[in-house]
KEFILO-358647 format. One line per 4 residues: number of its first residue (from 1); for each residue x, y, z of C-alpha. Coordinates in pm, whole numbers, plus 32768, in hexadecimal, padded with zeros to 4 digits. Example, Ala and Ser with C-alpha at 12.3 -4.5 7.8 and 13.67 -1.06 7.14 Angstrom:
# residues 2
1 = 84CE 7E3E 830C; 8557 7F96 82CA .
END
This chain:
# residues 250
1 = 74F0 3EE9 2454; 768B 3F0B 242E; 770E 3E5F 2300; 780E 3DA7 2413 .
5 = 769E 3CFE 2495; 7618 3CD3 232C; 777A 3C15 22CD; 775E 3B51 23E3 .
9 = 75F2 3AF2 23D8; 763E 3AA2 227E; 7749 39C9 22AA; 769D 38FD 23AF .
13 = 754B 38E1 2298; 7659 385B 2190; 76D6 3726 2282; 756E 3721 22D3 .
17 = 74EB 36EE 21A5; 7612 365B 20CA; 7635 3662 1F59; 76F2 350F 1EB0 .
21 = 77FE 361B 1E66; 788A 3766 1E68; 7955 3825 1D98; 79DB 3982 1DEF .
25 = 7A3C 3A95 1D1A; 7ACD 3BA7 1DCF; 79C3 3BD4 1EE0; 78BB 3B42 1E16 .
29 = 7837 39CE 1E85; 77B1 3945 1D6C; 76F4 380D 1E17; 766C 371D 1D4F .
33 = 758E 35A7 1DA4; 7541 34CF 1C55; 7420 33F0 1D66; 7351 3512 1D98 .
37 = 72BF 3651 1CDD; 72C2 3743 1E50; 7349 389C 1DD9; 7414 3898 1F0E .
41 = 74DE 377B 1EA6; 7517 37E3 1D53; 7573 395A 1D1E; 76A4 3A51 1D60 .
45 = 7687 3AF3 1E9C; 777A 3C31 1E9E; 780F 3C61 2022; 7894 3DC9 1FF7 .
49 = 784B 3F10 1F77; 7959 3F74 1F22; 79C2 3E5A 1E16; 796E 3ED2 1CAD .
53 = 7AC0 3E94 1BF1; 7A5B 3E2C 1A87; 78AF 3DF1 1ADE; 789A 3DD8 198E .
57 = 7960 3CB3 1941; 792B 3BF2 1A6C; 77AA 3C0E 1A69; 77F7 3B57 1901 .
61 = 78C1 3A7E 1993; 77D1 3A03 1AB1; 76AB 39FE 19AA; 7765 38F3 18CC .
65 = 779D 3830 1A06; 766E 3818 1A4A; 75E0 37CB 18CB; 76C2 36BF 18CB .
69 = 7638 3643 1A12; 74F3 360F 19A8; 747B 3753 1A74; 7412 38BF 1A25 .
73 = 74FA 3999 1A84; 74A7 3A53 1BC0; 7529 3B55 1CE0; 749A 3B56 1E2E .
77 = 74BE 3CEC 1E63; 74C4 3CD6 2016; 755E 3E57 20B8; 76C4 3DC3 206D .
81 = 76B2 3DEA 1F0C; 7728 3F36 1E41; 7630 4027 1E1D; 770D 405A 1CC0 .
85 = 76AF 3EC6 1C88; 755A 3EFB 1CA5; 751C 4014 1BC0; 75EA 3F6F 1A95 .
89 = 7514 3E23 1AA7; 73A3 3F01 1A96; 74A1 3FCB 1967; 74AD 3E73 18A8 .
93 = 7375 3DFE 18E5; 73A6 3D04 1A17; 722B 3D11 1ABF; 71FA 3D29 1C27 .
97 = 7130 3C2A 1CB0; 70D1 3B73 1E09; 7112 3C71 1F2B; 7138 3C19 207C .
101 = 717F 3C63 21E8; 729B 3BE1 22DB; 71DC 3BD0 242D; 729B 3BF2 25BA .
105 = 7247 3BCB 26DD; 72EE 3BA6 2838; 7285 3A6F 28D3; 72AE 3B14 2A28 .
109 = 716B 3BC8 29C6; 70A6 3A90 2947; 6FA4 3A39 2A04; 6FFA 38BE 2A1A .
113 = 6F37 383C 2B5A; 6E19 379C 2A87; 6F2E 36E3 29B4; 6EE8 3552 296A .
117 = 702E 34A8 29BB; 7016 33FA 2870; 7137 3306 2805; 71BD 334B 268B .
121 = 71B9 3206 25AC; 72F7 3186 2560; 7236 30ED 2423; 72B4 31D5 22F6 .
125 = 71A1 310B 21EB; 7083 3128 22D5; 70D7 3298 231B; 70EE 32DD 21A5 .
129 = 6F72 3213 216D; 6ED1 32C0 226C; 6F68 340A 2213; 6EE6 33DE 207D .
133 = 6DD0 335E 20CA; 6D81 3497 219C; 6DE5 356F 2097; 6D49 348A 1FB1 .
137 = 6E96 34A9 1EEF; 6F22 338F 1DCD; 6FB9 3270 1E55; 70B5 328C 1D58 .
141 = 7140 3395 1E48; 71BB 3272 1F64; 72DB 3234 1EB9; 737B 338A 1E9A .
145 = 730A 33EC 201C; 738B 32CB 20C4; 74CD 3302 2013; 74A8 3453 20A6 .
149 = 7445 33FD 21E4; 751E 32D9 2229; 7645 340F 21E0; 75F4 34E8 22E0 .
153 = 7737 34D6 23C0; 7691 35B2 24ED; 75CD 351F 25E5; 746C 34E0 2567 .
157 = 731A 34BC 25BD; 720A 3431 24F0; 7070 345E 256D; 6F44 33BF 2523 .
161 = 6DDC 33DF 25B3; 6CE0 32AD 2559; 6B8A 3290 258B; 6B52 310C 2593 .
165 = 6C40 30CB 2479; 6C3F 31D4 23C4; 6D30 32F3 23C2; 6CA9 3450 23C3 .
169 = 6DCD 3547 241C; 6F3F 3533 23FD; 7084 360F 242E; 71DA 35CA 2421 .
173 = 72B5 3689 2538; 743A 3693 251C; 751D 36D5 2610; 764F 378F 25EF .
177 = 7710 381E 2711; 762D 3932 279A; 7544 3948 2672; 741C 388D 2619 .
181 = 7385 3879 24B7; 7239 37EF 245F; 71DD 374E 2328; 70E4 36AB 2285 .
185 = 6FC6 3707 2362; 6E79 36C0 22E4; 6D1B 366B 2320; 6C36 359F 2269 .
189 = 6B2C 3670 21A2; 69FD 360D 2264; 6AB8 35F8 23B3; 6B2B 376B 23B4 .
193 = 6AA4 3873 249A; 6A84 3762 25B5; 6BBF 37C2 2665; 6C8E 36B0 25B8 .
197 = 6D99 377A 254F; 6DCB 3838 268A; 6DF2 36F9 273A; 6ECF 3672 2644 .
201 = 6FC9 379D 2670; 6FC7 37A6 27DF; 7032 3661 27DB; 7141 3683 2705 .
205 = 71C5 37C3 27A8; 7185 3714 28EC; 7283 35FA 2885; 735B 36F5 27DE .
209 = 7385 37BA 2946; 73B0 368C 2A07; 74DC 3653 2945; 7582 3796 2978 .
213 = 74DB 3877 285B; 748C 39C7 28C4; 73F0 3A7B 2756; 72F5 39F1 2641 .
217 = 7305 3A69 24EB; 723D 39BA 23C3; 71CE 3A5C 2252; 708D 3A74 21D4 .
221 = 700A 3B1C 20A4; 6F8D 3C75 20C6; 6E42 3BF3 2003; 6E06 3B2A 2115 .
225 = 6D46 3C0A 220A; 6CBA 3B0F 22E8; 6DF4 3A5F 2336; 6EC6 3BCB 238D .
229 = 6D79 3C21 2482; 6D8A 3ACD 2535; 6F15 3AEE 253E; 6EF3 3C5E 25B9 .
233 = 6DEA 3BC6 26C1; 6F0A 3AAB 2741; 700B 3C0E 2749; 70B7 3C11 2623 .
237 = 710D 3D3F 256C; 7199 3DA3 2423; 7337 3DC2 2419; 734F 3DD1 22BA .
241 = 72AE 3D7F 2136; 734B 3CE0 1FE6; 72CB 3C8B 1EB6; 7331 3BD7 1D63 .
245 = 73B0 3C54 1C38; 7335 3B64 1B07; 73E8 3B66 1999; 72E0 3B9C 189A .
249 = 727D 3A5B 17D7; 739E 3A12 16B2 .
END
């Protein structure tokens, strides 16, 4: 993929998935989110390979921000940052940790037809229950991700499947001009392999095309095999890979 399509699928995941705040020095967005611990929302994410002026000192810089936020310092290392960048964090130490995959796919070439018209809640507290207890995450999360969620400015879409009462698969799809990122998406434990998440998606993407989108992208973790072969299934393909960049303990 072109770094003018990385930038820009970038830029749409940042109002996607909003940090509380963002400071930028030079090119680098150092994004930050005191509610919740998501390396996403709190690490420097360089935007162009060709901005090295003084690594040293601003890599010191950005790691006493984030000390004095409460948060290990950490860069998210996506095909927009220097190659130059890269090298001098593994120099110093900085571990690399937590690959993963940015996923396309044209929805043009989605098979859709099979697609439950499904109606996103409007209910950001229920969403954020059904989605922890699916991931049977903390519930000391809520707080940060419906601070998060309530932020997003694009147009978004939030999915639940129940059985009786009980949720067992949720995404999060958010609509940005042509593009269409998915978030969130899980399955409960037991429930997986049933088609669950496949259904999920296609009805996100499903709502996401009826109102004008015409691509998907979402990230998953390269660890996560069986998610990339069901995404590969629904048509998505690689476009590109990042991965963190971690200060060693102080």
């Amino acid at each position: 993929m072109q770094l003018a399509q990385i930038r820009q699928i970038e830029a749409v995941g940042f109002r996607a998935w909003p940090a509380s705040s963002v400071h930028y020095d030079g090119s680098w967005a150092i994004r930050m989110t005191a509610s919740h611990p998501s390396k996403r929302l709190n690490s420097v994410n360089p935007l162009d390979p060709g901005d090295t002026a003084n690594m040293e000192q601003r890599v010191e810089r950005a790691a006493q921000r984030f000390r004095a936020y409460g948060r290990p310092p950490i860069f998210r290392q996506s095909p927009l940052a220097p190659q130059e960048l890269d090298q001098y964090l593994a120099d110093i130490g900085w571990s690399r940790i937590d690959e993963s995959m940015v996923m396309t796919a044209d929805l043009a070439r989605v098979d859709l037809s099979d697609a439950l018209d499904q109606i996103p809640l409007k209910d950001i507290g229920r969403f954020i229950d059904a989605a922890l207890k699916v991931q049977d995450e903390s519930a000391a999360l809520k707080p940060g991700l419906f601070e998060v969620i309530s932020a997003i400015r694009p147009s978004k879409g939030l999915f639940v499947i129940e059985e009786g009462t009980v949720p067992v698969s949720t995404a999060i799809c958010v609509h940005d001009g042509a593009l269409a990122g998915l978030f969130n998406i899980g399955t409960a434990t037991d429930r997986r392999r049933t088609g669950l998440g496949r259904t999920i998606i296609k009805s996100a993407l499903k709502w996401a095309q009826q109102h004008g989108a015409r691509k998907s992208w979402l990230q998953v973790e390269v660890a996560n095999t069986a998610a990339i072969t069901l995404y590969e299934q629904l048509g998505f393909q690689e476009a590109y890979r990042y991965a963190y960049r971690q200060a060693p303990e102080q």
